[in-house]
C-alpha positions, 0 to 999 in steps of 0.5 A: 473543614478539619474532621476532629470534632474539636474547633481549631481556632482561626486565628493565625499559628505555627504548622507545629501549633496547628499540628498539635491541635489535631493530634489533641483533638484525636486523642481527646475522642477516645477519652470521652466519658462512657454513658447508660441510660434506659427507661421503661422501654429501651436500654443503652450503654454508649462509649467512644470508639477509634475513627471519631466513633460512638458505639452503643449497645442497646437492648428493647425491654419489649423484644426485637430490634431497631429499624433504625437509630439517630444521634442529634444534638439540638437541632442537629442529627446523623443516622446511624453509620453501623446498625446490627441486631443482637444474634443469639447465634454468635454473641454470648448470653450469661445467666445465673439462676438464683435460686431461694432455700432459705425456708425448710417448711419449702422443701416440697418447692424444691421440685419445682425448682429442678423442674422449671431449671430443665425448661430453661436448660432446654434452650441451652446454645454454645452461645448461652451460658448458663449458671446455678447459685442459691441462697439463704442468708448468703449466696452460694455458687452451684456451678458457675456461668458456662458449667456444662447443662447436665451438672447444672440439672444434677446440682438443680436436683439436689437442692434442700431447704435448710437455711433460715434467714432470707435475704433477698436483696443483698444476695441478688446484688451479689448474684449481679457482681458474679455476672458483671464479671462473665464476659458476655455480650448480654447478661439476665439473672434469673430469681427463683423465689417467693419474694419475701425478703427479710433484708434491713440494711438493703432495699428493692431499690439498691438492687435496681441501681445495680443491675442497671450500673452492670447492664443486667436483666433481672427476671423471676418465676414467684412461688408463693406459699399461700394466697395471704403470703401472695405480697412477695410477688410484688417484689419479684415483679418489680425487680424483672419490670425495673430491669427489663425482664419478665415475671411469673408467679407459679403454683404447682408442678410445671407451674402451667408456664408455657414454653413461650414464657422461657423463650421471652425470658431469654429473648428479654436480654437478648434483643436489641443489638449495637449501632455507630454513629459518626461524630465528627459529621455530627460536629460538623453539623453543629454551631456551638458546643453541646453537653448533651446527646440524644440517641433514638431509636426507630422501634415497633412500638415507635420512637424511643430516645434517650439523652447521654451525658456526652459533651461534643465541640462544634467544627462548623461555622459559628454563629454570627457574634454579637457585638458586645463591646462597650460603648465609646467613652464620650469624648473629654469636656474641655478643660475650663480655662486657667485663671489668670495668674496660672493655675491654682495651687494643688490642694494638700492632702491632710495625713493622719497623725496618730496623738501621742501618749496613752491616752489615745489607746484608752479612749478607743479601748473604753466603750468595748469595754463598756459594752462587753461589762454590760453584756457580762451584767445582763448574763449574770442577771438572766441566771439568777431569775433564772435560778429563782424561779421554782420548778413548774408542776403539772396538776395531776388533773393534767398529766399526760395519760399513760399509754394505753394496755393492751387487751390480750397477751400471749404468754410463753410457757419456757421461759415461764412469764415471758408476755407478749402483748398485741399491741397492733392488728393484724399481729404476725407470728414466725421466724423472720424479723419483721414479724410482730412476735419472732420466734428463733426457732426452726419449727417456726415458719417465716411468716406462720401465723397471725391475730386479727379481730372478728366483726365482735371484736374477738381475737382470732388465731389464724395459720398462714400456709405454715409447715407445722401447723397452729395448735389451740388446746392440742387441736390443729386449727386454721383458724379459731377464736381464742379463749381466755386460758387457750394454750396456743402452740406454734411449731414447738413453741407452747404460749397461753393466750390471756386477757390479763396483764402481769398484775391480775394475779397479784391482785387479791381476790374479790371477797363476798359479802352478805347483802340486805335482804330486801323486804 
């Protein structure tokens, strides 16, 4: 039995045809297409290596390594012929910490920043590259993957928040291009962020498919600024739990994060390790071709498989082929007897002979004609009815009613007359455009404020953790029930809250008139 997983064909050929076979089939195992595939528990990058090999990288989401791996196609399967564990000691780990500057009111978190990167400084090895990059509206490369731990933590220390724009999505997928490109065994990004992400072209979900494309944990630690801007922890959690990372939310100095917490979030990328499986034993076990393998994976939380585009042709025996051959024709009736006199004479088939003249021509031609005059006479007809009808009204009665007013207006000083309508509850204040009212100023927080109703049914303003504060009326306030008139300040930007739309003021004055005495 040959050992190239392709068949050889059983019919009889050349020593130089059968030769070429083989030599094709040994080619053709190095050009197998490379695979990946991962779920919520295991990830695995397969490609074609020399000896009729499959090598595959895989890494446990939860930690730790296989016991043991098995490469099956239908019914068949092979063990591992090579099983390592990841060892942090000689294969190379590269992180890149991502950190977010873009608010200037966050310059205080900042110190957290520097303070967490030296807890993961701290478990820096030869083997484990660390880099720093921040972001705003772009990423910026601090110092690159492999810079020496102590740059790392003077750039760290210098960090400032100055940008203004977030976004988060398209500078992660960034941060997972730079690691693509460092050769390492294993590759995390770590984002340092409050989650809220101010991105309109690109998605949570880009940023998934390509962390997952380049093999890249993504994890997180979230700051969030207030228990109302708390959401962005979701983001931040989705992105380390759609990759196969971890996720922290911190609050303060040291963020009460155990050591264990940074050792499980480098032990996120590098657990697992590599294994080998023999193809051409599987093929041998094989009766037919196969599109698809499936790899399993013998972990402590029980078995795990995943199913790898790769194609295999069999080199065992067949099966037993079905006789699909047509049934004999039955066998000719016999010929009827000639008459007597011979046979008859072959019948003669007519040829047709097209009539001569033009009259011919005209006879085919006539009844398109008449079809088309009558198709051209019902067009004509359908636009003069068409024409003559006069144009349908709608009673008044029946028009359709204008869109309702909004019932408050915040109404900006400079420029003068500029209004705001809220128009939908809650109505959010600040800098980031998916804010109801965005305000392009610095003194503006991303998300700084928002109007929501009370139980009767009266606006009121509320401050979301901003960095300059909200002002009614000169007062600094949490939160306050707005008045008509009420002169609103949020950051620098003077607006005056009113319950009247832009006609109130051209409407002239109700008039008093005298009344009946009653008597």
């Amino acid at each position: 039995m040959s050992s190239s997983i392709f068949p050889i064909p059983c019919s009889p050929r050349s020593e130089l045809a059968r030769a070429a076979l083989l030599l094709a089939g040994a080619l053709a195992v190095t050009t197998l297409p490379a695979a990946t595939r991962q779920d919520e528990r295991a990830a695995v990058a397969c490609t074609p290596a020399a000896g009729n090999r499959l090598h595959c990288d895989y890494r446990l989401k939860a930690g730790g390594t296989a016991s043991g791996a098995t490469l099956a196609a239908g019914t068949a399967n092979v063990a591992a012929a090579r099983l390592e564990p990841f060892t942090a000691g000689t294969d190379t780990t590269a992180v890149l910490i991502l950190v977010d500057t873009s608010d200037p009111g966050r310059q205080p978190v900042m110190n957290e920043y520097a303070a967490h990167i030296g807890r993961l400084l701290a478990l820096a090895t030869p083997q484990r590259r660390f880099g720093l990059a921040s972001f705003d509206a772009d990423l910026v490369m601090l110092a690159a993957p492999g810079a020496a731990p102590a740059d790392i933590t003077r750039r760290a220390a210098a960090l400032r928040a100055t940008g203004l724009n977030t976004e988060l999505y398209r500078n992660a997928i960034e941060g997972v291009k730079q690691l693509a490109a460092v050769p390492a065994a294993r590759r995390e990004l770590v984002l340092l962020s409050d989650g809220l992400a101010e991105d309109t072209a690109y998605h949570l979900e880009d940023v998934v498919h390509a962390a997952r494309a380049a093999d890249v944990v993504i994890s997180a630690i979230g700051y969030p600024r207030s228990t109302a801007l708390a959401v962005g922890m979701q983001t931040l959690r989705r992105l380390a739990e759609e990759t196969g990372g971890v996720f922290a939310a911190a609050s303060g100095p040291q963020a009460a994060l155990p050591d264990a917490f940074f050792t499980a979030l480098l032990a996120a990328a590098e657990s697992g390790g590599t294994v080998d499986f023999a193809l051409d034993e599987l093929a041998a076990k094989l009766t037919a071709d196969v599109t698809t393998l499936t790899i399993a994976l013998q972990s402590a939380d029980g078995p795990i498989e995943l199913a790898l585009p790769i194609p295999l042709a069999h080199t065992g025996a067949p099966q037993a082929a079905v006789d699909t051959a047509p049934p004999a024709p039955s066998a000719a009736p016999a010929a009827a007897p000639a008459p007597e006199g011979g046979a008859p004479p072959a019948r003669k088939r007519r040829e047709f002979v097209p009539p001569r003249g033009i009259g011919w021509p005209i006879a085919m031609a006539t009844p398109v004609v008449l079809i088309l005059g009558i198709a051209v006479a019902f067009f004509i007809m359908a636009r003069r009815r068409s024409a003559e009808q006069p144009p349908i009204t709608v009673p008044a009665g029946n028009a359709p009613a204008p869109a309702p007013r909004s019932h408050a207006f915040l109404v900006a000083i400079q420029p003068p007359s500029l209004r705001h309508a809220i128009s939908s509850l809650p109505w959010r204040i600040g800098r980031s455009r998916n804010n109801d009212l965005r305000l392009e100023d610095r003194s503006v927080s991303r998300l700084h404020a928002e109007i929501r109703m009370n139980d009767q049914g009266r606006y009121v303003l509320c401050d979301l953790a901003s960095a300059n504060g909200v002002f009614v009326n000169g007062a600094r306030v949490e939160s306050a029930v707005l008045e008509e008139g009420d002169r609103v300040e949020i950051g620098e930007v003077e607006l005056r809250y009113t319950c009247h739309d832009e006609h109130y003021e051209a409407e002239e004055p109700t008039i008093m008139i005298r009344t009946r005495t009653p008597e």
